[in-house]
N, CA and C atoms as a LAMMPS dump frame, in Angstrom:
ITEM: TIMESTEP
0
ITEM: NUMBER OF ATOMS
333
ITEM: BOX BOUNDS ff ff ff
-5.0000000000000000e+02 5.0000000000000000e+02
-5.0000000000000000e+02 5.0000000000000000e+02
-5.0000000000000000e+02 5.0000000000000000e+02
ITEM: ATOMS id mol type element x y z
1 1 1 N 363.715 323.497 256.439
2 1 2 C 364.33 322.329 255.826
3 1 3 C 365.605 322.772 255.135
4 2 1 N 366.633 321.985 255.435
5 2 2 C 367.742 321.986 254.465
6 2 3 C 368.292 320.971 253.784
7 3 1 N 369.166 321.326 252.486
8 3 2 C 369.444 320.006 251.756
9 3 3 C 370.861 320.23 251.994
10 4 1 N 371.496 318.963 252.136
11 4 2 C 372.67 318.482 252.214
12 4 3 C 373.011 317.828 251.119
13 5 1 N 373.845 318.34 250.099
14 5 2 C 374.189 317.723 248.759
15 5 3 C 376.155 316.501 249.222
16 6 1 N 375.131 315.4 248.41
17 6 2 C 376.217 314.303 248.042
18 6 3 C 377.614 313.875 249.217
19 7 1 N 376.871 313.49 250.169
20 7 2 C 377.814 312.644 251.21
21 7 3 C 378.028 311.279 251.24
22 8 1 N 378.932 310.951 252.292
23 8 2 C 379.397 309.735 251.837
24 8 3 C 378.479 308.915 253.058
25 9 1 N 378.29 307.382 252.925
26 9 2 C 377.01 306.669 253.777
27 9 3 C 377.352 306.607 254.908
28 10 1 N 378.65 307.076 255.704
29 10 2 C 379.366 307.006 256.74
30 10 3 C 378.62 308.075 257.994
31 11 1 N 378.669 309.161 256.886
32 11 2 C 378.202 310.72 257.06
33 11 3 C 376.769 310.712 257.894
34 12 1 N 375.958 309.839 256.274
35 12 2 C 375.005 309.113 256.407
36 12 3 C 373.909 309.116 257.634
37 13 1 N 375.106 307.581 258.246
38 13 2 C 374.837 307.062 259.346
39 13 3 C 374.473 307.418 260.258
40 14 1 N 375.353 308.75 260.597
41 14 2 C 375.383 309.541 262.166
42 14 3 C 374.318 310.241 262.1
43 15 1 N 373.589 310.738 261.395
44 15 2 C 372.842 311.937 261.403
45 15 3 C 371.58 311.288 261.671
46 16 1 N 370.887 311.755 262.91
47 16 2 C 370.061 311.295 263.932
48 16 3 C 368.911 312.195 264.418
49 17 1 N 367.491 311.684 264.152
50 17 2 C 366.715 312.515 264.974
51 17 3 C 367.055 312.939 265.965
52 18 1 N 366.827 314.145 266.385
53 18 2 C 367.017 314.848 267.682
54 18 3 C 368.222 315.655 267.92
55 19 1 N 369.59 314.822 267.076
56 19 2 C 370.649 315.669 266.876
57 19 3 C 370.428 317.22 267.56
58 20 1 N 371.281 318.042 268.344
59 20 2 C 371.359 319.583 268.173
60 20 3 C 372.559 320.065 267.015
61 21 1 N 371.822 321.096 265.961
62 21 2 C 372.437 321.315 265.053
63 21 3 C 373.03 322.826 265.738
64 22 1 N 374.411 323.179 265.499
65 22 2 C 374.968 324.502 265.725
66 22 3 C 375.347 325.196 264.662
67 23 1 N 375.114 326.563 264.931
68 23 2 C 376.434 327.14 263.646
69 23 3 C 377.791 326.642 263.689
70 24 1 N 378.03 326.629 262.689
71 24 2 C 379.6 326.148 262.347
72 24 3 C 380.098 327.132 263.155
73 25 1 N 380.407 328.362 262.935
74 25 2 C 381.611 329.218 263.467
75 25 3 C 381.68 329.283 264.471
76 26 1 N 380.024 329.913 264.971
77 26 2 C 379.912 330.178 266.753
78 26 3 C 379.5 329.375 267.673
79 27 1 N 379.099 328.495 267.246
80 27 2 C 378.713 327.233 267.971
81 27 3 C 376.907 327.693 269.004
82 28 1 N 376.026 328.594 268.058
83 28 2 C 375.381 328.965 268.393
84 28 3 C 373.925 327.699 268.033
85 29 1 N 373.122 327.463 269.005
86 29 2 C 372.169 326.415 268.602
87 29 3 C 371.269 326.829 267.896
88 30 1 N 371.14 326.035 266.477
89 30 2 C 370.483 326.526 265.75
90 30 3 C 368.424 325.365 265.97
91 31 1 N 368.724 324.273 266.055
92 31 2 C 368.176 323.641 266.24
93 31 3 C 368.091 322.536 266.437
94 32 1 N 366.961 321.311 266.431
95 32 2 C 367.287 320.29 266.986
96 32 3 C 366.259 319.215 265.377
97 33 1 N 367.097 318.218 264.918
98 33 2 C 366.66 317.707 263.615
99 33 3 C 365.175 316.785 264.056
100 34 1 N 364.35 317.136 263.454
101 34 2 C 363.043 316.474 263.639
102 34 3 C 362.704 315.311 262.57
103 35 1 N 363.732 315.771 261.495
104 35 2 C 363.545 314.618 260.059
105 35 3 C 364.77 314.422 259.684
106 36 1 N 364.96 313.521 259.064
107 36 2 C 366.328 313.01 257.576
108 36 3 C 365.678 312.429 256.481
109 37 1 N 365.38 312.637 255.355
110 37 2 C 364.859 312.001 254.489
111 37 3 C 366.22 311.765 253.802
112 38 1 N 366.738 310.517 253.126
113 38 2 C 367.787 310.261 252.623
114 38 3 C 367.384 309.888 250.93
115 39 1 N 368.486 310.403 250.232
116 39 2 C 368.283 309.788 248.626
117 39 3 C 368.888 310.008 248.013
118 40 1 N 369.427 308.577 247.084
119 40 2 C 370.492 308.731 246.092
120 40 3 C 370.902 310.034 245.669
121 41 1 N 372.36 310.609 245.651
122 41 2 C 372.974 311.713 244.973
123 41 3 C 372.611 311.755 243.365
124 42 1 N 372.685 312.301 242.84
125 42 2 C 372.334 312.764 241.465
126 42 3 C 373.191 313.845 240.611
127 43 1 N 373.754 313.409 239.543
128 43 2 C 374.497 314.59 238.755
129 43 3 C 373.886 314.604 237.523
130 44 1 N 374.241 315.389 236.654
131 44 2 C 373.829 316.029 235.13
132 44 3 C 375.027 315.135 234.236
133 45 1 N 374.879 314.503 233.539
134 45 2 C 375.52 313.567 232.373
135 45 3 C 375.762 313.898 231.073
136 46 1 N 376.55 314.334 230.418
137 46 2 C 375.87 314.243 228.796
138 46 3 C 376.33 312.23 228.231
139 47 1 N 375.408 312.469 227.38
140 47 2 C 375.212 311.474 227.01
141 47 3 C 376.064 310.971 225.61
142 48 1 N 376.666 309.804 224.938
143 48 2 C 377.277 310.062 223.2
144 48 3 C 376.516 310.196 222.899
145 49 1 N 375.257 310.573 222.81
146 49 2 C 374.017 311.173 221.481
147 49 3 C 373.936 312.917 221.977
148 50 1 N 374.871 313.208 223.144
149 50 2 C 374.594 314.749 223.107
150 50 3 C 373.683 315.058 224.293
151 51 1 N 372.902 313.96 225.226
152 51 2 C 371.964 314.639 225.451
153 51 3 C 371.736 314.613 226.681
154 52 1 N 371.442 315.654 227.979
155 52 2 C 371.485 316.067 229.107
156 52 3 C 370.959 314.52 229.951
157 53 1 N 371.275 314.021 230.676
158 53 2 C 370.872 312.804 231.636
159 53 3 C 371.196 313.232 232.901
160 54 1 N 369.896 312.583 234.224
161 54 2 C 369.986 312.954 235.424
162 54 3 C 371.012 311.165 235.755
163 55 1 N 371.758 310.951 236.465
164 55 2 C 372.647 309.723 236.745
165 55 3 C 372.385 309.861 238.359
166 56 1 N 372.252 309.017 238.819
167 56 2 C 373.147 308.478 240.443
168 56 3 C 374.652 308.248 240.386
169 57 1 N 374.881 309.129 241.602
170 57 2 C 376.377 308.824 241.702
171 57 3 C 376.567 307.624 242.708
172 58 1 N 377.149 306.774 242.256
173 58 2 C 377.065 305.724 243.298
174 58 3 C 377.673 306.003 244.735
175 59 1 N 377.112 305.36 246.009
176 59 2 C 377.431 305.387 247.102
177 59 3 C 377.814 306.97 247.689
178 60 1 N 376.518 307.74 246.992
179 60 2 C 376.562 309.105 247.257
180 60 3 C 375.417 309.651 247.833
181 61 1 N 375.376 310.441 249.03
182 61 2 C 373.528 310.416 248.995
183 61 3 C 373.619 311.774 249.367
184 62 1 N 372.065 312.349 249.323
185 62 2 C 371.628 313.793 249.251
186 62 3 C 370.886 313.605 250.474
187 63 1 N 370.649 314.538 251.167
188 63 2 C 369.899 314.487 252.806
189 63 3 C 369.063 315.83 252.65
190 64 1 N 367.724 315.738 253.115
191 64 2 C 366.66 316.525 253.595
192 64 3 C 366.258 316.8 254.964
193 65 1 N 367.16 317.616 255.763
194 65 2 C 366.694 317.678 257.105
195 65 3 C 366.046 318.81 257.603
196 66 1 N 364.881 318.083 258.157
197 66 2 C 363.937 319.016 258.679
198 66 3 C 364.432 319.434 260.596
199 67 1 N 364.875 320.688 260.312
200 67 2 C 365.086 321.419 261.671
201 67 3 C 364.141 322.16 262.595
202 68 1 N 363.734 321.727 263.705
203 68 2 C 362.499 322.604 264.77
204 68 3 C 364.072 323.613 265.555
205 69 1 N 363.499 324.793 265.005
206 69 2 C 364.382 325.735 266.105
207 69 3 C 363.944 327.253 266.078
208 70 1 N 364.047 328.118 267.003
209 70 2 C 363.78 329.224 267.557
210 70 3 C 365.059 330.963 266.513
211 71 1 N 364.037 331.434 266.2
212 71 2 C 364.619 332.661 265.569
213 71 3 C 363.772 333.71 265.61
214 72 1 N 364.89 334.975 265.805
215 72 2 C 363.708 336.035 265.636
216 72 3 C 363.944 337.14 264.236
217 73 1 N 362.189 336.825 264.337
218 73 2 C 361.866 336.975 263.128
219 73 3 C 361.359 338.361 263.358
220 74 1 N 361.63 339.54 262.27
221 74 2 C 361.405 340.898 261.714
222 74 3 C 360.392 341.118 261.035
223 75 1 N 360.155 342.668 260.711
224 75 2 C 359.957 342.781 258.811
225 75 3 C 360.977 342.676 258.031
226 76 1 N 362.286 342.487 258.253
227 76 2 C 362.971 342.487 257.127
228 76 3 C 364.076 341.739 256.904
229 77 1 N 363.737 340.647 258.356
230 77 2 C 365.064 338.79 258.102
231 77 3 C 364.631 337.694 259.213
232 78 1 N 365.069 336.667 259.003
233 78 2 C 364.862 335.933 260.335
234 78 3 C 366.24 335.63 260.696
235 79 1 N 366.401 335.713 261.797
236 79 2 C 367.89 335.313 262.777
237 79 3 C 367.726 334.292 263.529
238 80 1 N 368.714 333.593 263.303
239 80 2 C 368.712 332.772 263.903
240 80 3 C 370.519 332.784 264.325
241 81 1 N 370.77 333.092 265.787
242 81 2 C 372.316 333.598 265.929
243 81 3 C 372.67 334.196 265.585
244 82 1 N 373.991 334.3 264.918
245 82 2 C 374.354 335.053 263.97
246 82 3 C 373.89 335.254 262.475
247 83 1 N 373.07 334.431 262.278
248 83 2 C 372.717 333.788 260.664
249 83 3 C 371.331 334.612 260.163
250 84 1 N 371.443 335.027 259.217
251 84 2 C 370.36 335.435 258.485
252 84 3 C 369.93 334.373 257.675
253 85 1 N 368.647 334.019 258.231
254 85 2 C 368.317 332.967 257.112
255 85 3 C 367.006 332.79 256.076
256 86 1 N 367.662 332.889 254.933
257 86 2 C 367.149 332.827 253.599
258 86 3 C 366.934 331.725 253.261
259 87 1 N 365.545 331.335 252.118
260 87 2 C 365.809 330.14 251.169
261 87 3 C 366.854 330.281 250.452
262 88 1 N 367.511 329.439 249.673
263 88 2 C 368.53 329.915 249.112
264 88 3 C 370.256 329.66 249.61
265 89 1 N 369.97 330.411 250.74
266 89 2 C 371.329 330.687 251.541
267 89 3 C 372.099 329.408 251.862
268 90 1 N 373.41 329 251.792
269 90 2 C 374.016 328.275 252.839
270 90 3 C 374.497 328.08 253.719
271 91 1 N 374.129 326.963 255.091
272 91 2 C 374.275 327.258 255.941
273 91 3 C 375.334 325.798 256.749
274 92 1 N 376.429 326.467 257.496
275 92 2 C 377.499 325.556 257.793
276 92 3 C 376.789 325.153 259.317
277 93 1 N 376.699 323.513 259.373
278 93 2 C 376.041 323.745 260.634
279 93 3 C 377.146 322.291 261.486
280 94 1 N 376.768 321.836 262.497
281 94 2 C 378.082 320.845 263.279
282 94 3 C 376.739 320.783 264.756
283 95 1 N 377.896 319.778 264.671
284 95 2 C 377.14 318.862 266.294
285 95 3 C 378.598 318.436 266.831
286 96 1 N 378.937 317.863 267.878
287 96 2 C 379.966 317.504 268.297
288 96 3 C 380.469 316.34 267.678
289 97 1 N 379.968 315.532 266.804
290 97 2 C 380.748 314.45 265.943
291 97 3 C 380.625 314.726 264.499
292 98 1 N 380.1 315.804 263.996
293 98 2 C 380.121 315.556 262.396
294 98 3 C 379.901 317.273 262.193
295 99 1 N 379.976 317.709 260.812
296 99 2 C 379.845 319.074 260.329
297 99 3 C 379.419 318.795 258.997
298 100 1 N 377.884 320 258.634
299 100 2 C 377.457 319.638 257.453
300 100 3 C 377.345 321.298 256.54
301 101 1 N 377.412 320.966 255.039
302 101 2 C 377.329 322.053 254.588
303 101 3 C 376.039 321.735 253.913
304 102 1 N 375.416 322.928 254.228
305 102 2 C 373.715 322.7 253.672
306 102 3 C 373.048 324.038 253.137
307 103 1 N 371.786 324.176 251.988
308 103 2 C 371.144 324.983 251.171
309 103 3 C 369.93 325.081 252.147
310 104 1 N 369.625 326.474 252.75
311 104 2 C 368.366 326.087 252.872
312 104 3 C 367.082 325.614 251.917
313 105 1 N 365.816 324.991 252.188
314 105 2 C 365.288 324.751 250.785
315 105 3 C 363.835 325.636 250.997
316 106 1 N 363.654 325.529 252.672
317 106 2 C 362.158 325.785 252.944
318 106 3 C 361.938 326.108 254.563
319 107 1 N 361.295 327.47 254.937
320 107 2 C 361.264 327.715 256.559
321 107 3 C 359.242 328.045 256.579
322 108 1 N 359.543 327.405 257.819
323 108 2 C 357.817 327.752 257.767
324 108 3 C 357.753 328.736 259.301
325 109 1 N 357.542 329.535 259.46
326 109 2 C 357.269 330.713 260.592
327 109 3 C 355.863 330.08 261.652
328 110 1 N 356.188 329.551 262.505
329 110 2 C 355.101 329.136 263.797
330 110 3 C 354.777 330.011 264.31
331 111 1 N 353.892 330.939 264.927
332 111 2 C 353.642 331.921 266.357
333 111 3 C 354.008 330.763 267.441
């Protein structure tokens, strides 16, 4: 799974089960999107009393896409192309109409 922080509903729109996701640079297939969970963007606020608030940014949204794709996996990384992929890590990924910058959040290892 990766998160896609704060796009615009345009962005949104396009992003489609089944999509093939590539690396940005090499245009190597990383996978093919099995989910989109969509939801309001969110920032950190202070408040006039001082005090930390979670806000919606309007007409901003955050994306959860769940990717089915093939890597080989080590003792000591999983590859996927060129990409070492970590929780954590970010990963630039594109399809032939759109390009997304995304965190991984969560990989689950199949046999």
């Amino acid at each position: 799974k990766v998160k896609v922080y704060n796009r615009e509903k345009n962005t949104v729109d396009v992003i489609k089960k089944g999509d093939i996701l590539k690396e940005f640079d090499t245009g190597t297939v990383l996978g093919e999107i099995k989910d989109v969970e969509v939801k309001p963007a969110t920032t950190e606020v202070i408040t006039t009393e001082g005090e930390i608030k979670i806000a919606e940014i309007p007409d901003r949204y955050d994306l959860i896409i769940t990717i089915n794709g093939e890597a080989m996996v080590n003792e000591n990384s999983i590859v996927c192309g060129n990409s070492e992929l970590r929780i954590g890590n970010n990963l630039s990924l594109r399809t032939k109409t759109y390009a997304l910058n995304s965190t991984i959040l969560e990989m689950n290892i199949k046999e």
